[in-house]
N, CA, C and O atoms as CSV, one atom per row, in Angstrom:
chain,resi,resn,atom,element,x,y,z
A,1,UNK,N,N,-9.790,-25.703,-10.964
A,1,UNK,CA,C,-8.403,-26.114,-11.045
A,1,UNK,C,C,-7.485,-24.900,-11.120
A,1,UNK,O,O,-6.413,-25.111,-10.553
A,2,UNK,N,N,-7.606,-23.658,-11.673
A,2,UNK,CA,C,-7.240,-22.693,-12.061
A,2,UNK,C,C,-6.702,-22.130,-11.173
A,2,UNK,O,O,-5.506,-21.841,-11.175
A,3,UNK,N,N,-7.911,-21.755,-9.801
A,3,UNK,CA,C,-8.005,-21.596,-8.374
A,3,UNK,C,C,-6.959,-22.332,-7.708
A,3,UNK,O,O,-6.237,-21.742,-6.905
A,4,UNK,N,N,-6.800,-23.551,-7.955
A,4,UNK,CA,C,-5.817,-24.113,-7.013
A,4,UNK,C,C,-4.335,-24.174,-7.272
A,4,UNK,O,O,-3.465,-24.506,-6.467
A,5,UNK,N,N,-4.165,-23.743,-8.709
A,5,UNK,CA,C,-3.113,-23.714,-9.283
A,5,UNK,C,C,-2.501,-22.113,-8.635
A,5,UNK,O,O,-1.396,-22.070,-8.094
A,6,UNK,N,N,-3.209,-21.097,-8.750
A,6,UNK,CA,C,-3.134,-19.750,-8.406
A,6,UNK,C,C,-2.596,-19.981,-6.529
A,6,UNK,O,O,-1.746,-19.313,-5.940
A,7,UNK,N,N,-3.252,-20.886,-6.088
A,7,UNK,CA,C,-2.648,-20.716,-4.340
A,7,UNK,C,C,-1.650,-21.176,-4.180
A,7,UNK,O,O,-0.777,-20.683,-3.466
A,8,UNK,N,N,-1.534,-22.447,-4.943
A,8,UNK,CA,C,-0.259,-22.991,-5.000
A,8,UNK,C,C,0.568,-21.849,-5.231
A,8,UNK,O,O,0.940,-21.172,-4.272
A,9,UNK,N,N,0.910,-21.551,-6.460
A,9,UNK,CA,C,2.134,-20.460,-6.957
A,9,UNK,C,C,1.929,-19.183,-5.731
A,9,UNK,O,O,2.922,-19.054,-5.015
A,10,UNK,N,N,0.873,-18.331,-5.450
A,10,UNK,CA,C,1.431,-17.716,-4.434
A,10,UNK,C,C,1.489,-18.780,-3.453
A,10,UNK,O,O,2.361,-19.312,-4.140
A,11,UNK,N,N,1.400,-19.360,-2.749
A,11,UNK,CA,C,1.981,-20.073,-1.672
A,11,UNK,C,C,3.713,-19.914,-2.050
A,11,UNK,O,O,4.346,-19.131,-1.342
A,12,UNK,N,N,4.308,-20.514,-2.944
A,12,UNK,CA,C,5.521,-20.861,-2.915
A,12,UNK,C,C,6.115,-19.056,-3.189
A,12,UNK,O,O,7.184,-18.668,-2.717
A,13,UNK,N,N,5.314,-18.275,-3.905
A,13,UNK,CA,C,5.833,-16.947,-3.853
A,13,UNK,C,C,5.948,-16.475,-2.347
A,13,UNK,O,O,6.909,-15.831,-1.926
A,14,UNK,N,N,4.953,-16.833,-1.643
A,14,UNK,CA,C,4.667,-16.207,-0.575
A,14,UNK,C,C,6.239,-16.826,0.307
A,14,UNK,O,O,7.154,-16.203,0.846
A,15,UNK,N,N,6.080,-17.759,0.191
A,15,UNK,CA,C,7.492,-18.617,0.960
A,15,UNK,C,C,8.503,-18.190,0.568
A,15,UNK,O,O,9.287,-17.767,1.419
A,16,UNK,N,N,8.938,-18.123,-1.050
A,16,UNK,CA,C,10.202,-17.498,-1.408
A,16,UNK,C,C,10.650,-16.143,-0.581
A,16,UNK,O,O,11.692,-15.853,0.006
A,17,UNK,N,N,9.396,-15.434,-0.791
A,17,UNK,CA,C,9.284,-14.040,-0.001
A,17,UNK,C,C,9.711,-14.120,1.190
A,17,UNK,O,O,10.738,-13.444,1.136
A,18,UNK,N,N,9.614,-14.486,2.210
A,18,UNK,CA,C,9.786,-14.702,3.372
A,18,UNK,C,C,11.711,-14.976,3.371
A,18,UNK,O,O,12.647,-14.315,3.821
A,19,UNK,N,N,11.645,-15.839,2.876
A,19,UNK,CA,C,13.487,-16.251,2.410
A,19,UNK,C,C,14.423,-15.188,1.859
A,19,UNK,O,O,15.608,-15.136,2.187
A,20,UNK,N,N,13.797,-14.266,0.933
A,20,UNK,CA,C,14.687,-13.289,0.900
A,20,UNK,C,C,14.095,-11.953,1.730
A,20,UNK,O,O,14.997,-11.215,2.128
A,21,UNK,N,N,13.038,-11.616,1.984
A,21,UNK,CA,C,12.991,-10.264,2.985
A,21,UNK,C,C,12.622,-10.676,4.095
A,21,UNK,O,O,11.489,-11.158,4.116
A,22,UNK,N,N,13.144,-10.658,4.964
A,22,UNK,CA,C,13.528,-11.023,6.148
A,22,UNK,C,C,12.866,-11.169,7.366
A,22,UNK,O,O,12.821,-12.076,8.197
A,23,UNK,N,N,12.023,-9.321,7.216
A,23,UNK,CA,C,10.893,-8.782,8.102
A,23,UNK,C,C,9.512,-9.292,7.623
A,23,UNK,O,O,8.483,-9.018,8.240
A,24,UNK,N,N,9.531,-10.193,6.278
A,24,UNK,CA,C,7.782,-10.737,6.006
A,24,UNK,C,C,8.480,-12.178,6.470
A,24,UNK,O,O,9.543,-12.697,6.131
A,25,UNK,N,N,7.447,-12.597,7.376
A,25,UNK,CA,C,7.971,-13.769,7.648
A,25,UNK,C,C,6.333,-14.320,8.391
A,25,UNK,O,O,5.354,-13.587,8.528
A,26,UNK,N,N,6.428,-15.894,8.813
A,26,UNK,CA,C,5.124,-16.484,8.853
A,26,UNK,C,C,5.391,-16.955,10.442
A,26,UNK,O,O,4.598,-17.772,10.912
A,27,UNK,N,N,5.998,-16.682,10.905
A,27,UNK,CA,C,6.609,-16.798,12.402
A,27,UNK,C,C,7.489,-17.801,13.046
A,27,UNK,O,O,8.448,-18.021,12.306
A,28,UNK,N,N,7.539,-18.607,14.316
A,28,UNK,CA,C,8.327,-19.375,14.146
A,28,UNK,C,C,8.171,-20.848,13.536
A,28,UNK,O,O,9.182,-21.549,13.580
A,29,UNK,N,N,7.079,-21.359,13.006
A,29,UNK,CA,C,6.868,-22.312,12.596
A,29,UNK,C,C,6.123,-21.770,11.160
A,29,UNK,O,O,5.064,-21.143,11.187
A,30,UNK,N,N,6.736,-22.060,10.092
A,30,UNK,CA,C,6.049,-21.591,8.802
A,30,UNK,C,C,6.023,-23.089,8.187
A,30,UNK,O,O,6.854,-23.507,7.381
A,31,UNK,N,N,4.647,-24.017,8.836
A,31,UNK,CA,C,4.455,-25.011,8.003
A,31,UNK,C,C,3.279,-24.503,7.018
A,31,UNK,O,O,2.694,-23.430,6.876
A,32,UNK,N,N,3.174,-26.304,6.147
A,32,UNK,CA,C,2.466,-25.829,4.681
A,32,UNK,C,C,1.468,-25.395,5.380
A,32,UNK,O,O,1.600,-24.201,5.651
A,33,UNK,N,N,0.021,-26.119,5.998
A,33,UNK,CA,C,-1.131,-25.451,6.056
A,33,UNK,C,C,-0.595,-23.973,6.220
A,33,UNK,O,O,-0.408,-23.490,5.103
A,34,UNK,N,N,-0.254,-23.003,7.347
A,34,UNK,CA,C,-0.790,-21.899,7.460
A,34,UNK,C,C,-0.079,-21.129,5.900
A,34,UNK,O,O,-0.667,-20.205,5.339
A,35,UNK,N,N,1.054,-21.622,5.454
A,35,UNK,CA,C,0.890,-20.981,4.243
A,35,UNK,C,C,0.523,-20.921,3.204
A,35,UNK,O,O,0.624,-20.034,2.357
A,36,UNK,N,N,-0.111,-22.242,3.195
A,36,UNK,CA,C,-1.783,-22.027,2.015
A,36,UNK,C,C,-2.505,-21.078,2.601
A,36,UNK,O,O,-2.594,-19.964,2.085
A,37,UNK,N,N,-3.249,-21.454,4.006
A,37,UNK,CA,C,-3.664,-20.358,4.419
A,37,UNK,C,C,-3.107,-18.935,4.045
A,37,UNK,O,O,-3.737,-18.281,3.214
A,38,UNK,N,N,-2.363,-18.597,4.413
A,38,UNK,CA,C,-2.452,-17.193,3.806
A,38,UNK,C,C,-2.028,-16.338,1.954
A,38,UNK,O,O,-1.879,-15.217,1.468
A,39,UNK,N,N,-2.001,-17.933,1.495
A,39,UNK,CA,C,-2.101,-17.565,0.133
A,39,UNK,C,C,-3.435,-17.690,-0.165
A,39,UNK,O,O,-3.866,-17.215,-1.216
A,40,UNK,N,N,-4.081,-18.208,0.537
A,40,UNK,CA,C,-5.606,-18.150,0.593
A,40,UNK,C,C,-6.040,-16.773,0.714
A,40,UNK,O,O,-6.188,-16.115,-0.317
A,41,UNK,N,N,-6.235,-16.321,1.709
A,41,UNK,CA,C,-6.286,-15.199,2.356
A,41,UNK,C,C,-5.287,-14.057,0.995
A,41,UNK,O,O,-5.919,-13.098,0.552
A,42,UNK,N,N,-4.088,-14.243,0.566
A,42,UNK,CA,C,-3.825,-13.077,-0.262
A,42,UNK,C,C,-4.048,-12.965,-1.734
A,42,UNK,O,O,-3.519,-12.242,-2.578
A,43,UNK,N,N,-5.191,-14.086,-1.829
A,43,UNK,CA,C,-5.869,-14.133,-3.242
A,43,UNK,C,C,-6.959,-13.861,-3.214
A,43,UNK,O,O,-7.314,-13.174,-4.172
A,44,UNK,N,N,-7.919,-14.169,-2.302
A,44,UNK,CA,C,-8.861,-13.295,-1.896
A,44,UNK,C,C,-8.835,-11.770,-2.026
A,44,UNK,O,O,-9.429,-11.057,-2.835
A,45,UNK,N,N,-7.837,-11.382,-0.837
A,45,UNK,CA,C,-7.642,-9.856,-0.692
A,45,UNK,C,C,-7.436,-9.320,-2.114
A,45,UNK,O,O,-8.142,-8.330,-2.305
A,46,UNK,N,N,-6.613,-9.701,-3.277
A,46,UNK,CA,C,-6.178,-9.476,-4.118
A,46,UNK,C,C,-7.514,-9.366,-5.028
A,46,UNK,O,O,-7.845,-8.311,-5.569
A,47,UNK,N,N,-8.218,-10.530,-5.132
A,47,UNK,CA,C,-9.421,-10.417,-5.732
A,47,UNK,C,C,-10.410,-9.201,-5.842
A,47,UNK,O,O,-10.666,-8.390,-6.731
A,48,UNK,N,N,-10.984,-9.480,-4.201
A,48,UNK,CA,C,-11.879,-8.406,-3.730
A,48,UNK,C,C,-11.539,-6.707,-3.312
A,48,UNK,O,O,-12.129,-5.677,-3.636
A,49,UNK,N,N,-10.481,-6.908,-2.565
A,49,UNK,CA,C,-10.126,-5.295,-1.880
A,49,UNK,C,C,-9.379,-4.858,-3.004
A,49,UNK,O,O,-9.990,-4.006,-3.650
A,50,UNK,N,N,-7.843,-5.265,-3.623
A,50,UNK,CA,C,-7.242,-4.707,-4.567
A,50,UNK,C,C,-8.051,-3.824,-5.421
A,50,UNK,O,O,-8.097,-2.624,-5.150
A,51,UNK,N,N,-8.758,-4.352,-6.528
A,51,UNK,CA,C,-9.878,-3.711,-7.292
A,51,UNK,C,C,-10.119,-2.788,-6.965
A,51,UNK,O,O,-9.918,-1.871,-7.761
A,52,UNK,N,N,-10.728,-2.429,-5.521
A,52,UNK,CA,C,-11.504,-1.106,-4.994
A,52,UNK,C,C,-10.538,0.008,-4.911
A,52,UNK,O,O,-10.541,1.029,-5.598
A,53,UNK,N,N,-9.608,-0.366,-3.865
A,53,UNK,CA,C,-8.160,0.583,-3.727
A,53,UNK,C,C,-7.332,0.990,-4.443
A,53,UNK,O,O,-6.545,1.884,-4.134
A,54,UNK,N,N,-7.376,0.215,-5.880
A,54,UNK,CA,C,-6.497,0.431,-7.168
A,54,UNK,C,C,-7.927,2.026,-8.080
A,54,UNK,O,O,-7.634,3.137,-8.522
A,55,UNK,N,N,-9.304,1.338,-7.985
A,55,UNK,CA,C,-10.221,2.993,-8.243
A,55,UNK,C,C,-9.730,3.338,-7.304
A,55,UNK,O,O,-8.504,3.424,-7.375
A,56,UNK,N,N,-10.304,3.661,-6.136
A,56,UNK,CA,C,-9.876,5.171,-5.326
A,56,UNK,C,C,-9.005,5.505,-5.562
A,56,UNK,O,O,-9.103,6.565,-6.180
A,57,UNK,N,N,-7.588,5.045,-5.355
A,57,UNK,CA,C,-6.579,5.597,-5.526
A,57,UNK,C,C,-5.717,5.724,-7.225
A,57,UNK,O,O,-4.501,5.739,-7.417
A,58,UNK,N,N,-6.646,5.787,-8.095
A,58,UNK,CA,C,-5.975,6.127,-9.261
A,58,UNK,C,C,-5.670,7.171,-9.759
A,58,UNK,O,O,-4.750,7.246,-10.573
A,59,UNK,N,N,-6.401,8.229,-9.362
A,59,UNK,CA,C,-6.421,9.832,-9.561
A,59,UNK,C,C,-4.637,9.778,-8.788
A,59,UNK,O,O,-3.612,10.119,-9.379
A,60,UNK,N,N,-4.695,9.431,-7.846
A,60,UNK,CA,C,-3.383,9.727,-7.255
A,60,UNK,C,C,-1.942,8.834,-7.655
A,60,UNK,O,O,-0.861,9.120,-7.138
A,61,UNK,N,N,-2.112,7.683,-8.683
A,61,UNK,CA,C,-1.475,6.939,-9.028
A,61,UNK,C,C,-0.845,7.471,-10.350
A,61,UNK,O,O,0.292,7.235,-10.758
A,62,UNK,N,N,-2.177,8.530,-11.166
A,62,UNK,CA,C,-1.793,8.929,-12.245
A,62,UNK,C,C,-0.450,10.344,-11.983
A,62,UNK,O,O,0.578,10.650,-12.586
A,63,UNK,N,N,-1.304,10.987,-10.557
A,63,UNK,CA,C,-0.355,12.143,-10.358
A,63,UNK,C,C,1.039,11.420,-10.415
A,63,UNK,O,O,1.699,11.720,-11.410
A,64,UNK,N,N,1.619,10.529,-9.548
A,64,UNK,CA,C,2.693,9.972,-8.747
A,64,UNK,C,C,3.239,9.038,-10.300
A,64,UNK,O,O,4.030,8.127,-10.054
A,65,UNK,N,N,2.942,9.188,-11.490
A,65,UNK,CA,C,2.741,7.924,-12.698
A,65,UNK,C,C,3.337,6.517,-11.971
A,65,UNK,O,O,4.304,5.786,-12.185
A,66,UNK,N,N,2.186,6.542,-10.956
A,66,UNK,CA,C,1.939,4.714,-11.063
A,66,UNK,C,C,2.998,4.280,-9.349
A,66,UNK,O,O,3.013,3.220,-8.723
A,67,UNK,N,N,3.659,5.443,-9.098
A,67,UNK,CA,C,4.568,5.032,-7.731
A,67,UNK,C,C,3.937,4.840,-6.820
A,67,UNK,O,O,4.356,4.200,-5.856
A,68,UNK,N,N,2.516,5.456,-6.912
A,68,UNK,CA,C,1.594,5.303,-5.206
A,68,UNK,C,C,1.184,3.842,-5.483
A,68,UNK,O,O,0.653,3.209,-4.571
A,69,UNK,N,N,1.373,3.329,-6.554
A,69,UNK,CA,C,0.550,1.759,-6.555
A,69,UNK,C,C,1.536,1.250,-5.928
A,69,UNK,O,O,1.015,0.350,-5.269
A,70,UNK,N,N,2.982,1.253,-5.643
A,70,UNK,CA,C,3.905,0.298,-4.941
A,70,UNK,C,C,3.143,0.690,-3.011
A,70,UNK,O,O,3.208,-0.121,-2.088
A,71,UNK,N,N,2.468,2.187,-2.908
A,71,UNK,CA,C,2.101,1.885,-1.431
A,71,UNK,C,C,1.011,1.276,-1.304
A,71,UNK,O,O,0.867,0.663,-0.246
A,72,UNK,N,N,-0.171,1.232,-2.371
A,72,UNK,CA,C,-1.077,0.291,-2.373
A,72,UNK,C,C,-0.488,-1.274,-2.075
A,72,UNK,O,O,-0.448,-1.801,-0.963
A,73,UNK,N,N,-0.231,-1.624,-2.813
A,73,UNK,CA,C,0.080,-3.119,-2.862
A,73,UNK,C,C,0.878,-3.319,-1.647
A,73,UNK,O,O,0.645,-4.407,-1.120
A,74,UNK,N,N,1.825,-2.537,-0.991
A,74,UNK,CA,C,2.531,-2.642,0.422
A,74,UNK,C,C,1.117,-2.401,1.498
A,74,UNK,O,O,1.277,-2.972,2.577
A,75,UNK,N,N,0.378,-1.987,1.423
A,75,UNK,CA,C,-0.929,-1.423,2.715
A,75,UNK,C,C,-1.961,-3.103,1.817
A,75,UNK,O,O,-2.664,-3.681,2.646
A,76,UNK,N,N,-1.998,-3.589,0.696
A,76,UNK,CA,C,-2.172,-4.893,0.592
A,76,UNK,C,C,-1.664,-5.991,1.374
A,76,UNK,O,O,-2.434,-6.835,1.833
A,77,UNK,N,N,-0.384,-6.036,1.561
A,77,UNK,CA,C,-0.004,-7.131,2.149
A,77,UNK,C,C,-0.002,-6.746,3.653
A,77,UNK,O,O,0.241,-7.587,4.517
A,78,UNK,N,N,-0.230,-5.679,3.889
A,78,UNK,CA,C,-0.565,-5.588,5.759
A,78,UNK,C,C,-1.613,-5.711,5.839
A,78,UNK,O,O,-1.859,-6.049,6.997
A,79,UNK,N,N,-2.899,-5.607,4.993
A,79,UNK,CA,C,-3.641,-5.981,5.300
A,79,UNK,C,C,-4.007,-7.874,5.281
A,79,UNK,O,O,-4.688,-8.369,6.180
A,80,UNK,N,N,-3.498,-8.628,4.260
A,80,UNK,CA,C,-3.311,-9.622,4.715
A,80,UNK,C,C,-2.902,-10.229,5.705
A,80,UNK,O,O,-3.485,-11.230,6.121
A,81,UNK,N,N,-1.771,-9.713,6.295
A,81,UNK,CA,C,-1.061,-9.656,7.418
A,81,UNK,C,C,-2.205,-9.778,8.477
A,81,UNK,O,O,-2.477,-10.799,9.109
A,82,UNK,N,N,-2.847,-8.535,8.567
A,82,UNK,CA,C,-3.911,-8.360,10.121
A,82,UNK,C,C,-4.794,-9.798,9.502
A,82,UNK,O,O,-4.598,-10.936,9.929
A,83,UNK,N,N,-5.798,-9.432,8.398
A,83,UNK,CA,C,-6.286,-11.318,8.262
A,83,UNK,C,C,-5.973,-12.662,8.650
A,83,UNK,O,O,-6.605,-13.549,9.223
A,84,UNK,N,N,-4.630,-12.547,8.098
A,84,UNK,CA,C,-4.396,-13.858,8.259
A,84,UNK,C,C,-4.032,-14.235,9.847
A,84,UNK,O,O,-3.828,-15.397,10.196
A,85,UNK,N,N,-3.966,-12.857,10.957
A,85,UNK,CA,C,-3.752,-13.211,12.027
A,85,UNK,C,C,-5.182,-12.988,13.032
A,85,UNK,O,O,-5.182,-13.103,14.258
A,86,UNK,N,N,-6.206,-12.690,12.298
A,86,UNK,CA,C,-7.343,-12.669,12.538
A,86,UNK,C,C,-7.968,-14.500,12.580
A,86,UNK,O,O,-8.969,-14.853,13.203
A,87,UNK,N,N,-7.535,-14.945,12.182
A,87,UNK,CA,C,-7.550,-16.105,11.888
A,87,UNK,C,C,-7.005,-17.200,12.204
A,87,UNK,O,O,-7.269,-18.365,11.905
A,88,UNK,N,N,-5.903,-16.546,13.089
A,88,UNK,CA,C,-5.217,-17.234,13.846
A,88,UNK,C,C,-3.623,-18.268,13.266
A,88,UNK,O,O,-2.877,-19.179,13.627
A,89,UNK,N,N,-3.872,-17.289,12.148
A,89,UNK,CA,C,-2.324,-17.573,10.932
A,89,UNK,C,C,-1.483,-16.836,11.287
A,89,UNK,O,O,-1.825,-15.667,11.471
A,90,UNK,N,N,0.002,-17.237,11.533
A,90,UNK,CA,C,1.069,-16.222,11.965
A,90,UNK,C,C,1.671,-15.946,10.860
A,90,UNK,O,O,2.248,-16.881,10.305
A,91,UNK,N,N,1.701,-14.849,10.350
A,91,UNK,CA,C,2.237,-13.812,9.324
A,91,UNK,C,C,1.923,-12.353,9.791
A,91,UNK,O,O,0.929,-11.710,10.130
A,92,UNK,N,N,3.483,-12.119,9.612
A,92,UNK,CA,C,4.047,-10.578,10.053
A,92,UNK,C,C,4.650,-9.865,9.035
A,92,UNK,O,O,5.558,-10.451,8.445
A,93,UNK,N,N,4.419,-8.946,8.747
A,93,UNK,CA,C,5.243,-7.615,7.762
A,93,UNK,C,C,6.112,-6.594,8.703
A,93,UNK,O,O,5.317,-5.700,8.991
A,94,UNK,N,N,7.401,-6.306,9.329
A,94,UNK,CA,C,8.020,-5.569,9.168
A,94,UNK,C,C,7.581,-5.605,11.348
A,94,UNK,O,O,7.893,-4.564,11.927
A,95,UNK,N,N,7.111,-6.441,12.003
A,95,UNK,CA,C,6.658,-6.627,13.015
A,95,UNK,C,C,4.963,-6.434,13.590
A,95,UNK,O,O,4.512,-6.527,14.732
A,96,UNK,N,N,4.198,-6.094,12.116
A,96,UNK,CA,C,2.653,-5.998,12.061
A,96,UNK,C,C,2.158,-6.955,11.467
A,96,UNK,O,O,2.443,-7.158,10.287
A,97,UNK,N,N,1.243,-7.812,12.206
A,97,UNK,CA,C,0.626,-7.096,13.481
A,97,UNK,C,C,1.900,-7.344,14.668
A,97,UNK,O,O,2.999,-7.869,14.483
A,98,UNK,N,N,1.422,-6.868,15.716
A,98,UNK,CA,C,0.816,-6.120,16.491
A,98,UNK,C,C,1.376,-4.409,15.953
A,98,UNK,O,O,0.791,-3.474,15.405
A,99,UNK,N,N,2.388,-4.562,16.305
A,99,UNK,CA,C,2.972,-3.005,16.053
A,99,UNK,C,C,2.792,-2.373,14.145
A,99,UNK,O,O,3.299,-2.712,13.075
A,100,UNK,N,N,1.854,-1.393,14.557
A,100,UNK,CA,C,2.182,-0.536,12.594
A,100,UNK,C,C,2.973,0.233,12.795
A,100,UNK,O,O,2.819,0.713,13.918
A,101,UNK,N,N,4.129,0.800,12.059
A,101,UNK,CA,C,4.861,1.818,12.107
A,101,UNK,C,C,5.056,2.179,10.553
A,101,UNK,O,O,4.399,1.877,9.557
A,102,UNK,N,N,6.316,3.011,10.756
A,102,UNK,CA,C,6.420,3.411,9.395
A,102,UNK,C,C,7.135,2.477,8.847
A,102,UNK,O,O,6.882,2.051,7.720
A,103,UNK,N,N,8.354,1.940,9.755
A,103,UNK,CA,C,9.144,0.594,9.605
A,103,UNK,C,C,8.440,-0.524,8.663
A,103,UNK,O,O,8.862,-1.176,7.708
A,104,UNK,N,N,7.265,-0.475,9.292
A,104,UNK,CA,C,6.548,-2.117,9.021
A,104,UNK,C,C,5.587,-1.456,7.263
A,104,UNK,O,O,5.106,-2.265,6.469
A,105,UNK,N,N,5.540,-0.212,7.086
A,105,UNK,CA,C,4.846,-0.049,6.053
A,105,UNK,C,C,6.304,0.178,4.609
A,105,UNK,O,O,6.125,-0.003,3.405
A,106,UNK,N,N,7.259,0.485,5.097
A,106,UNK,CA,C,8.301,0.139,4.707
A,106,UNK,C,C,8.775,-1.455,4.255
A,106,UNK,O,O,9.040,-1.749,3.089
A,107,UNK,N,N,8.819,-2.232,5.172
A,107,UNK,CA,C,8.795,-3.462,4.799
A,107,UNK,C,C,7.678,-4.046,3.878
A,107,UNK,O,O,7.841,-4.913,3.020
A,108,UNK,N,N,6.423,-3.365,4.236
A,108,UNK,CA,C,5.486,-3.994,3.187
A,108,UNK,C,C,5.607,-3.814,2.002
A,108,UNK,O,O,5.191,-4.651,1.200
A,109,UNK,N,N,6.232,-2.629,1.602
A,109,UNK,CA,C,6.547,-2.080,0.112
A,109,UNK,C,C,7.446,-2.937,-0.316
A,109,UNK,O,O,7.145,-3.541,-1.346
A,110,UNK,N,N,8.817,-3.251,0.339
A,110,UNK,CA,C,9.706,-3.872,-0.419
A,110,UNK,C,C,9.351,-5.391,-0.139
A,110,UNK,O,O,10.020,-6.239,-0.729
A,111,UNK,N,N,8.255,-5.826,0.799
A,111,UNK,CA,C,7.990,-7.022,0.238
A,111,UNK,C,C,6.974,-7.405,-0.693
A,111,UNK,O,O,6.877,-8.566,-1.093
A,112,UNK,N,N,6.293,-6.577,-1.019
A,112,UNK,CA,C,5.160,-6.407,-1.937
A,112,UNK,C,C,5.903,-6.596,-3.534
A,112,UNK,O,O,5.460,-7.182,-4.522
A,113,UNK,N,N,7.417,-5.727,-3.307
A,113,UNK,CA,C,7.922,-5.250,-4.846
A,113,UNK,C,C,8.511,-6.708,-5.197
A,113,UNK,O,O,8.585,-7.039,-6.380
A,114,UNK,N,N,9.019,-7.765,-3.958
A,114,UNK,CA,C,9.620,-8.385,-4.605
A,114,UNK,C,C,9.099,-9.897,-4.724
A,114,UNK,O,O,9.629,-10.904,-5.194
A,115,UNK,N,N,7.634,-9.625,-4.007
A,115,UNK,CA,C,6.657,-10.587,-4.351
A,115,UNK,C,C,6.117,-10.549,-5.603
A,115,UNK,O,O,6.191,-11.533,-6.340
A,116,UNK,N,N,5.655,-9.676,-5.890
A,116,UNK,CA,C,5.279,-9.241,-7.595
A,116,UNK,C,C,6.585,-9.806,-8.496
A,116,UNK,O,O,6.388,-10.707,-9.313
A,117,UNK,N,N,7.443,-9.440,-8.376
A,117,UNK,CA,C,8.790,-10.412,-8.785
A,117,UNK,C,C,8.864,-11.957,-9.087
A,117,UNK,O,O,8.955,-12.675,-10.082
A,118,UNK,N,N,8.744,-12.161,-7.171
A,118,UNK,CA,C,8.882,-13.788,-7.819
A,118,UNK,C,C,7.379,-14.297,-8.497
A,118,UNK,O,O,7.343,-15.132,-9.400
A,119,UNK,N,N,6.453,-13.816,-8.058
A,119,UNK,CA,C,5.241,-14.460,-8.646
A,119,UNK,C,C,5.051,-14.007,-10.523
A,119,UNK,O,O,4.418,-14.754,-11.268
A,120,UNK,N,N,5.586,-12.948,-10.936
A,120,UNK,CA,C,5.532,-12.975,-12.280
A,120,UNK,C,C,6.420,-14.146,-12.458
A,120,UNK,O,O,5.956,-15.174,-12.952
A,121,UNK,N,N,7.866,-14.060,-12.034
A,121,UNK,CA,C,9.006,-15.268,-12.667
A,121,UNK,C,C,8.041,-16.795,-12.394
A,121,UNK,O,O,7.928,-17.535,-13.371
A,122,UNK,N,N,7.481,-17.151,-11.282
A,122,UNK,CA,C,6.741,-18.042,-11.467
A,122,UNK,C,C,5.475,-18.427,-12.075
A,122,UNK,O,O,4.892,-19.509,-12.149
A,123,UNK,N,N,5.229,-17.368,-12.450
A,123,UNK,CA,C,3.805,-17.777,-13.551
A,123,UNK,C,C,4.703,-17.537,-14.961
A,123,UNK,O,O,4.015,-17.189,-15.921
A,124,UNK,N,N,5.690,-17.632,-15.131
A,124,UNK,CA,C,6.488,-18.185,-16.339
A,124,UNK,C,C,6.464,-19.638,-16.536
A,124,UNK,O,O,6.155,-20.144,-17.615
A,125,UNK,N,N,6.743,-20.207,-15.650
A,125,UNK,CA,C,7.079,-21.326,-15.372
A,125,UNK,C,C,5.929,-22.582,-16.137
A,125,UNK,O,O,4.920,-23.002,-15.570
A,126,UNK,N,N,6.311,-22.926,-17.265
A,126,UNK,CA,C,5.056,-24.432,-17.874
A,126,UNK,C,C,5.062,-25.296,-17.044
A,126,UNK,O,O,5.971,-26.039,-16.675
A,127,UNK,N,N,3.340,-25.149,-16.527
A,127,UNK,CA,C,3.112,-26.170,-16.023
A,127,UNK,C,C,2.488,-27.483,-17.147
A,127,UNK,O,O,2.130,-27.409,-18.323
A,128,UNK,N,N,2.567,-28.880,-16.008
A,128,UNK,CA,C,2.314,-30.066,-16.937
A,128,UNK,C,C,0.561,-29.511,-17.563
A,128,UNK,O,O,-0.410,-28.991,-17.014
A,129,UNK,N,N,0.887,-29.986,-19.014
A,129,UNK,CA,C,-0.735,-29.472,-19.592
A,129,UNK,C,C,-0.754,-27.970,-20.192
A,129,UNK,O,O,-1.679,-27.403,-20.773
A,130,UNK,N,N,0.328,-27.573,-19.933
A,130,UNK,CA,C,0.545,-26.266,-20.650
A,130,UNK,C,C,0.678,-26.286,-21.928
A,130,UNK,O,O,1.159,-27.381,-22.219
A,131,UNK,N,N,0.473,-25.521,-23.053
A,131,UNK,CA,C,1.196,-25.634,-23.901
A,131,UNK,C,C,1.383,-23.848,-24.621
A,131,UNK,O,O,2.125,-23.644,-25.581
């Protein structure tokens, strides 16, 4: 249940996201399935890859105190990005996939910063059974 509660809330983070940054977007049709789908897909990633990339890159997180984690978590959501279009889910960061630039790793940062945003403000939120 926990699990499904977690896709839900990013799902609707993931959607909010899209509504205010402009360049993360799910393409021209952003119905529900593909954006479970890729809250699927960015709880996973989050699960499994985050972990690894947060060690490697901590030596360099400590130099930077903690700023290189905003490019982690931005090179996170492009990598969801290529997944979820591996898969045949349309979600784009900043016009990647197809095109990476610096543009699109740019966009991933500030959609990364303000996904972390809404998804803390929404795991505020009591759900029924909370207490």
């Amino acid at each position: 249940m926990g699990f499904l509660i977690r896709v839900l809330v990013n799902a609707v983070a993931l959607w909010i996201t899209t509504r205010i940054v402009t360049e993360v977007s799910f393409g021209p049709d952003d119905d529900l399935a593909g954006i479970i789908q890729v809250a699927i897909v960015f709880g996973l990633v989050n699960a499994f890859i985050r972990p690894v990339l947060k060690l490697l890159t901590f030596p360099l997180s400590l130099l930077t105190f903690g700023l290189f984690g905003l490019l982690v978590n931005g090179l996170l959501l492009l990598i969801v990005a290529a997944l979820s279009n591996a898969f045949g889910v349309t979600f784009s960061v900043g016009g990647y996939p197809p095109d990476l630039s610096l543009g699109a790793v740019w966009w991933a940062i500030v959609g990364s910063i303000v996904l972390s945003i809404v998804s803390t403000l929404l795991s505020m939120v009591p759900l029924p059974g909370d207490r």
